[in-house]
C-alpha positions in Angstrom: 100.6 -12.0 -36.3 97.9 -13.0 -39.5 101.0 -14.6 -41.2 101.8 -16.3 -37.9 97.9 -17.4 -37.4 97.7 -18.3 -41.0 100.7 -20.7 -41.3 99.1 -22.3 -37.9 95.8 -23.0 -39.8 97.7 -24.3 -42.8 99.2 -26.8 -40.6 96.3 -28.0 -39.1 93.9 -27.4 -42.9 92.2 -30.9 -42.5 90.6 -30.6 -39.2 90.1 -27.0 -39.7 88.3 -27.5 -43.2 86.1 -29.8 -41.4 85.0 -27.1 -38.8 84.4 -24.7 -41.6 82.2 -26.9 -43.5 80.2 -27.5 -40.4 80.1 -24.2 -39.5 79.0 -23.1 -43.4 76.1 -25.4 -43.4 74.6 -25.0 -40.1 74.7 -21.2 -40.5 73.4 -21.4 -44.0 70.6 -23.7 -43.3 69.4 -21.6 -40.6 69.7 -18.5 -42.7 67.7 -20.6 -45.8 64.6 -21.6 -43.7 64.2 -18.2 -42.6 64.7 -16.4 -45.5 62.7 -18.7 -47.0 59.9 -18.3 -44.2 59.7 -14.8 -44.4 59.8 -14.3 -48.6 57.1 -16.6 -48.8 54.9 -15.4 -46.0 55.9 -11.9 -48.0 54.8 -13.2 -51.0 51.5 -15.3 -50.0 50.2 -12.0 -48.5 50.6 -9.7 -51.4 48.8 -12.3 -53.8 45.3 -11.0 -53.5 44.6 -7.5 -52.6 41.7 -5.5 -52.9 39.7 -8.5 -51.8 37.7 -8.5 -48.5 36.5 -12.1 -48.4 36.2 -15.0 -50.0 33.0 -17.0 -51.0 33.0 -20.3 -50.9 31.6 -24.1 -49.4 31.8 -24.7 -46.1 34.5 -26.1 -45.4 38.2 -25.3 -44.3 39.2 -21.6 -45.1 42.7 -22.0 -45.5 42.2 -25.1 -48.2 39.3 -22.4 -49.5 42.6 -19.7 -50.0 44.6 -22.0 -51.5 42.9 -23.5 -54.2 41.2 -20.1 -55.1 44.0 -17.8 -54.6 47.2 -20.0 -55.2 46.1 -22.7 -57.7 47.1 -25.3 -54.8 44.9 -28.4 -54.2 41.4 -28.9 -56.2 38.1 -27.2 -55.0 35.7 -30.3 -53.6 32.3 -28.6 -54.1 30.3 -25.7 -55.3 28.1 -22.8 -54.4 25.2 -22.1 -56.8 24.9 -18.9 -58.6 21.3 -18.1 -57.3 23.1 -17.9 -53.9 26.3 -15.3 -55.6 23.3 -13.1 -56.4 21.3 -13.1 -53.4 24.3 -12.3 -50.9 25.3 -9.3 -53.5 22.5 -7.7 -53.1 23.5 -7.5 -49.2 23.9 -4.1 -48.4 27.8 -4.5 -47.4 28.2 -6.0 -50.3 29.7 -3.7 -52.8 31.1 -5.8 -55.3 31.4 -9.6 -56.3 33.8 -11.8 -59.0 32.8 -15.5 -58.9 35.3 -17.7 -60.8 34.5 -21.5 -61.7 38.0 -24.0 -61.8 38.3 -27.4 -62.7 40.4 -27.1 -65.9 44.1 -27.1 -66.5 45.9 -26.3 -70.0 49.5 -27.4 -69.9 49.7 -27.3 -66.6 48.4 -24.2 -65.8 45.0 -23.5 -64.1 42.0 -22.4 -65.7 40.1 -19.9 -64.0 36.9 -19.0 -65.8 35.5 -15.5 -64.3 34.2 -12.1 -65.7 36.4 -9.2 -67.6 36.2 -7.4 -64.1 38.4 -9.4 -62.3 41.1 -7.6 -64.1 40.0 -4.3 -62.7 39.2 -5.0 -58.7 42.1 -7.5 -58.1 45.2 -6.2 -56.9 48.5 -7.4 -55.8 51.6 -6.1 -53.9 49.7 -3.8 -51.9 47.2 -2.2 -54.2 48.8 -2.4 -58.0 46.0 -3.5 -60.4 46.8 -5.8 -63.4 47.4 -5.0 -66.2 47.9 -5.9 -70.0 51.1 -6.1 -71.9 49.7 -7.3 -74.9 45.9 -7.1 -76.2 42.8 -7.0 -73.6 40.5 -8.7 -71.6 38.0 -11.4 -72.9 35.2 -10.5 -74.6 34.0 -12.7 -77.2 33.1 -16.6 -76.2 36.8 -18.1 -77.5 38.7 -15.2 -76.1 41.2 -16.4 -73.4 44.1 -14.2 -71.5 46.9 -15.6 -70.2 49.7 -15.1 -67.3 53.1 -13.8 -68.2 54.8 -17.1 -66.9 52.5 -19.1 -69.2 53.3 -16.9 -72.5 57.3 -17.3 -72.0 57.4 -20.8 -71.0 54.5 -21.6 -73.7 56.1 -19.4 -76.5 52.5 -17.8 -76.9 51.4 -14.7 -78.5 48.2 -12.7 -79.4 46.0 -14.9 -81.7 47.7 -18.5 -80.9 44.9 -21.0 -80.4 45.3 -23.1 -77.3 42.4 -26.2 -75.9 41.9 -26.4 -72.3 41.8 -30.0 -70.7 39.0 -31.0 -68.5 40.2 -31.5 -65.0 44.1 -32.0 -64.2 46.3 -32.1 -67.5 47.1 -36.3 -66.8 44.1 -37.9 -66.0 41.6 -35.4 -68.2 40.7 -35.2 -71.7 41.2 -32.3 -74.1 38.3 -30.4 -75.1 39.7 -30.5 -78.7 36.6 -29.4 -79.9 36.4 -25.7 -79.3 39.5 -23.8 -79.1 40.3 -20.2 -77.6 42.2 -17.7 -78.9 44.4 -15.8 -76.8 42.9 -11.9 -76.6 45.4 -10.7 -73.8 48.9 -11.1 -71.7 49.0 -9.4 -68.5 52.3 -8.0 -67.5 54.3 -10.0 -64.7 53.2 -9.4 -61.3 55.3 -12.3 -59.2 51.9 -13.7 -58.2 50.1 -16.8 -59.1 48.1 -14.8 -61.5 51.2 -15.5 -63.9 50.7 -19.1 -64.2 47.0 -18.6 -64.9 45.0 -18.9 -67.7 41.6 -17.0 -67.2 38.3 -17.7 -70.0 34.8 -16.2 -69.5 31.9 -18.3 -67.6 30.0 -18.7 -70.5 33.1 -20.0 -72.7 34.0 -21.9 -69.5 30.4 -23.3 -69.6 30.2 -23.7 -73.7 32.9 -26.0 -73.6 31.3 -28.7 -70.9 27.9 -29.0 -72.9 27.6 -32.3 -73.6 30.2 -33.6 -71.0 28.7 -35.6 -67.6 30.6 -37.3 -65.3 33.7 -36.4 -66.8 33.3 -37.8 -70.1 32.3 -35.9 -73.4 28.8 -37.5 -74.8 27.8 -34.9 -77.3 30.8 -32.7 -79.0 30.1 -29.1 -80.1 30.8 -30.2 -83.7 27.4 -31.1 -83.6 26.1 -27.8 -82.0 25.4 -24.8 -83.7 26.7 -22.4 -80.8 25.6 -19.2 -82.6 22.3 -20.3 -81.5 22.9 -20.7 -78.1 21.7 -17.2 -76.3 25.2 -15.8 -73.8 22.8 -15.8 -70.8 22.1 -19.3 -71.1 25.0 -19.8 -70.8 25.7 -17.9 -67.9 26.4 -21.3 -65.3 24.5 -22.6 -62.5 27.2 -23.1 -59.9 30.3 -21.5 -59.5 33.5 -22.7 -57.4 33.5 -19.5 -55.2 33.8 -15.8 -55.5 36.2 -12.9 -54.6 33.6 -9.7 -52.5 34.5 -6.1 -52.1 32.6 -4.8 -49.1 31.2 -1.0 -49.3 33.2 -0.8 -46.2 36.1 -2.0 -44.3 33.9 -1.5 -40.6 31.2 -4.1 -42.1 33.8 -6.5 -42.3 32.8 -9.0 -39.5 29.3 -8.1 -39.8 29.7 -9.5 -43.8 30.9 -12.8 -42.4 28.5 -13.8 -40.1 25.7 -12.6 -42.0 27.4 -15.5 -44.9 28.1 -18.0 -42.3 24.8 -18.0 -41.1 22.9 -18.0 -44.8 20.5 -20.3 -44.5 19.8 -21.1 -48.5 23.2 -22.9 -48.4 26.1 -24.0 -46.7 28.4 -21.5 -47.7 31.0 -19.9 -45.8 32.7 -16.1 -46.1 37.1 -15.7 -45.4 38.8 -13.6 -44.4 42.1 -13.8 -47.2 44.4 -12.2 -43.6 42.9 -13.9 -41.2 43.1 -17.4 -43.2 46.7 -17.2 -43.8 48.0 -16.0 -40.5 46.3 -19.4 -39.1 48.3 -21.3 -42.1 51.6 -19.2 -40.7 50.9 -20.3 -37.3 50.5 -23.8 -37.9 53.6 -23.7 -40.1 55.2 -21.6 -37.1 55.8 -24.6 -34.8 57.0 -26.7 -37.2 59.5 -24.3 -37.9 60.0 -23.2 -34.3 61.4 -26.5 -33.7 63.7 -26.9 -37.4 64.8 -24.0 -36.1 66.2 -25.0 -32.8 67.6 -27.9 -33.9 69.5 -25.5 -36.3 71.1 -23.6 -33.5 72.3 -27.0 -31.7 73.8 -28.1 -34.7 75.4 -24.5 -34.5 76.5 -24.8 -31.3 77.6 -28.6 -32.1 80.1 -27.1 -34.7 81.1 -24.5 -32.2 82.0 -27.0 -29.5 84.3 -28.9 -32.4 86.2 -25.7 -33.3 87.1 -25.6 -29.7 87.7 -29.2 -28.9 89.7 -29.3 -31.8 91.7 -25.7 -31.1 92.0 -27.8 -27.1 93.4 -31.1 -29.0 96.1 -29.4 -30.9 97.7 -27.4 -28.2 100.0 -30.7 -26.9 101.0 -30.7 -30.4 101.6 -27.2 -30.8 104.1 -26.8 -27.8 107.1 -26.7 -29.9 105.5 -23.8 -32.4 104.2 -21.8 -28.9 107.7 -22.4 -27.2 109.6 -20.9 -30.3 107.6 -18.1 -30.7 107.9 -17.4 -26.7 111.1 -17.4 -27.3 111.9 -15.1 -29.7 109.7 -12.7 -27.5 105.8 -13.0 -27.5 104.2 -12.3 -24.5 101.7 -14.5 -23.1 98.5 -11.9 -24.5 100.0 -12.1 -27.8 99.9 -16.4 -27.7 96.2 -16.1 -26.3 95.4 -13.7 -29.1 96.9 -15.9 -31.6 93.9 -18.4 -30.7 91.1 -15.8 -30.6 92.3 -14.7 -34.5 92.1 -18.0 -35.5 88.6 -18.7 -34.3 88.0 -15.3 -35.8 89.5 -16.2 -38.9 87.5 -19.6 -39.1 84.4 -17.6 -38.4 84.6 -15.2 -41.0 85.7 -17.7 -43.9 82.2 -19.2 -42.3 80.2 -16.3 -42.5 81.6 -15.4 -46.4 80.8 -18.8 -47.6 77.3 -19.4 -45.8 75.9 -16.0 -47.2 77.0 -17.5 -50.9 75.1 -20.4 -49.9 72.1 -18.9 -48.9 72.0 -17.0 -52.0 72.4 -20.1 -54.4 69.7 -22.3 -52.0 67.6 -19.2 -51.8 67.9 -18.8 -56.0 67.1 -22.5 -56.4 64.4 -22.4 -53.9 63.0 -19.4 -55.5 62.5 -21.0 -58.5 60.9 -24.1 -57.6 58.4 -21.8 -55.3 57.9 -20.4 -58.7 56.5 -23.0 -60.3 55.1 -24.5 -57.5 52.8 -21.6 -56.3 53.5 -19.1 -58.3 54.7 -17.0 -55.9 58.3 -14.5 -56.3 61.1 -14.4 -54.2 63.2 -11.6 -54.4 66.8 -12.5 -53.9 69.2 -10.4 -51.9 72.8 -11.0 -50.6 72.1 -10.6 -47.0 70.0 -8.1 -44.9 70.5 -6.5 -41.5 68.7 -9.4 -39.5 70.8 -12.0 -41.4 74.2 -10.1 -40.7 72.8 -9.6 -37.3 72.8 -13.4 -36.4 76.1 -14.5 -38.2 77.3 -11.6 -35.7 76.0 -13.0 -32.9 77.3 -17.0 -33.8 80.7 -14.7 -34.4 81.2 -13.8 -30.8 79.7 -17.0 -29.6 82.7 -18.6 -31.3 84.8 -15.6 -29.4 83.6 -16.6 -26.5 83.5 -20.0 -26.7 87.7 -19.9 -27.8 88.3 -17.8 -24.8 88.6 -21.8 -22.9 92.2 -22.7 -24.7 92.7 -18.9 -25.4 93.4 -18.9 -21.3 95.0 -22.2 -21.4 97.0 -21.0 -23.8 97.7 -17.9 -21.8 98.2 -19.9 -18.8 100.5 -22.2 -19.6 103.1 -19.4 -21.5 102.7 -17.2 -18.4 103.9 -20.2 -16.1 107.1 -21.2 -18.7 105.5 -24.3 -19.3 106.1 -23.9 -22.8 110.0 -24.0 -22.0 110.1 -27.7 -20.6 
């Protein structure tokens, strides 16, 4: 019967390599965008843990999120340091790690903080960073770097590197005080790999003598062993990272920053801030996603109307084969094969789709955000809806399967 079904497909290859494609890409893209959906969402969450909220301008706390924790978009204002302090010495408060951006080397953010940022962030739950090379920043010129930015860079221990004031195209280089690289954190599939992380008071040495963008006095002409570190310390800070004494003050935390009264600042929630991005994305993809199913059901309807089309042409094939003995079931099962057949070459080719889209996807998510995909063939849920498009297929070939079944049961075949 497989011979039978496959010599019938052969016969026909055009029209059916047409369905096939149809089918392969609808079920692929649907696959994609979810796969895609749900790594990402995966991979957004586990960015920053150990983190209880985020200090910042008032303003919107998703934008807030994304430019602190995911390098995306620039920061449009600042908070002053005086106001860091104050709010630390909150009794919820148990800890605080401000971090100043505005810089970009190669690419790659600059995010200027304090040596303990290394030791309360987490990621992936709550796995702390770590060194693969060397240690944190100490000295005013000391600079670590992401994983992603020592391979793609080529850098090592000791290589000298110059930051760029503001984004890498339109700023210019602070060429006249360079870092040297003190430490490379091991590869944690987070942004943190495609950052580039100085001290406040190196961040801070390198813009004396720059306003408005543009450098008037260069440190050549400053004797910076002169220059005390707490002077240095900076005035205003782009936000910071708090770690509450306890998870219960949590709400209490945030309205007693919402409603500080020194400065417009504003206290978010990393959780909260990123399950209203994953609802506003959630529509858009509600909809992509239904008009992926029509377009599935659009390439079902064809496998049928073109199974219906070619059974006036087929009536010599199903005469001779009712002739030499086939029973009306076996014609009718003949059809249901071949839709099965069609369905499964489908399914095998739209999971090695997914796989390359998902690869190539990954890798521009990468880059773009820093975030990692992990890439799998296929999981339960995935196999779970090619099943289900399966037996729509089945049940949608069941029309000419009865026709089919019909028409040999009547001799109609034999005219």
């Amino acid at each position: 019967m497989i011979r039978i079904v496959a010599a019938a497909i052969r016969s026909r290859v055009v029209p059916t390599i047409l369905v096939i494609i149809a089918l392969t890409t609808s079920m692929a893209l649907l696959l994609t965008v979810d796969r895609i959906q749900q790594a990402t969402k995966k991979g957004f969450n586990q960015s920053l843990g150990g983190v209880d909220l985020v200090l910042g301008p008032r303003g919107s706390g998703i934008e807030l999120v994304l430019y602190t924790v995911f390098h995306l978009g620039k920061p449009t204002n600042n908070i002053t340091t005086e106001t860091l302090k104050d709010i630390e010495r909150n009794p919820f408060v148990e800890w605080a790690i401000p971090i100043a951006l505005g810089d970009s080397h190669q690419g790659f953010r600059v995010i200027s903080t304090i040596p303990e940022y290394f030791d309360r962030i987490r990621f992936d739950g709550d796995q702390s960073l770590s060194f693969s090379q060397g240690r944190a920043f100490q000295e005013l010129n000391d600079v670590v770097i992401g994983s992603a930015v020592a391979s793609e860079l080529g850098y090592q221990l000791g290589s000298s590197i110059f930051v760029t004031h503001g984004s890498e195209s339109l700023g210019r280089t602070h060429d006249d005080f360079a870092f040297q690289i003190s430490g490379i954190l091991n590869p944690t599939g987070t942004p943190t790999d495609r950052a580039v992380f100085v001290s406040l008071e190196g961040y801070e040495l390198i813009h004396l003598g720059w306003k408005s963008g543009s450098k008037i006095v260069s440190l050549d002409r400053i004797d910076i062993s002169q220059i005390p570190r707490e002077r240095l310390y900076p005035a205003t800070i782009t936000a910071a990272y708090l770690g509450l004494t306890s998870k219960l003050n949590l709400f209490k935390a945030s309205r007693f920053i919402n409603e500080y009264p020194e400065e417009a600042v504003s206290a978010v929630i990393p959780g909260v801030a990123l399950a209203e991005l994953w609802s506003m994305v959630g529509s858009v993809d509600f909809v992509f996603r239904i008009f992926n199913w029509l377009i599935i059901g659009i390439s079902l309807i064809g496998m049928v109307t073109m199974t219906l089309s070619s059974l006036d042409s087929r009536t010599r094939e199903l005469t001779i084969l009712r002739a030499v003995g086939a029973t009306p079931l076996q014609l009718a099962s003949m059809v249901l094969i071949e839709t099965m057949l069609v369905s499964i070459i489908s399914m095998a080719m739209a999971v090695g789709l997914v796989r390359l889209s998902t690869w190539v996807a990954a890798d521009l998510l990468t880059q773009w955000a820093g975030v990692h995909i992990e890439l799998t063939w296929i999981s339960f849920d995935e196999f779970s809806v090619l099943i289900i498009i399966m037996l729509a297929g089945l049940v949608a070939s069941l029309i000419p399967a009865t026709l089919v079944y019909r028409r040999s049961l009547a001799q109609g075949f034999l005219h």
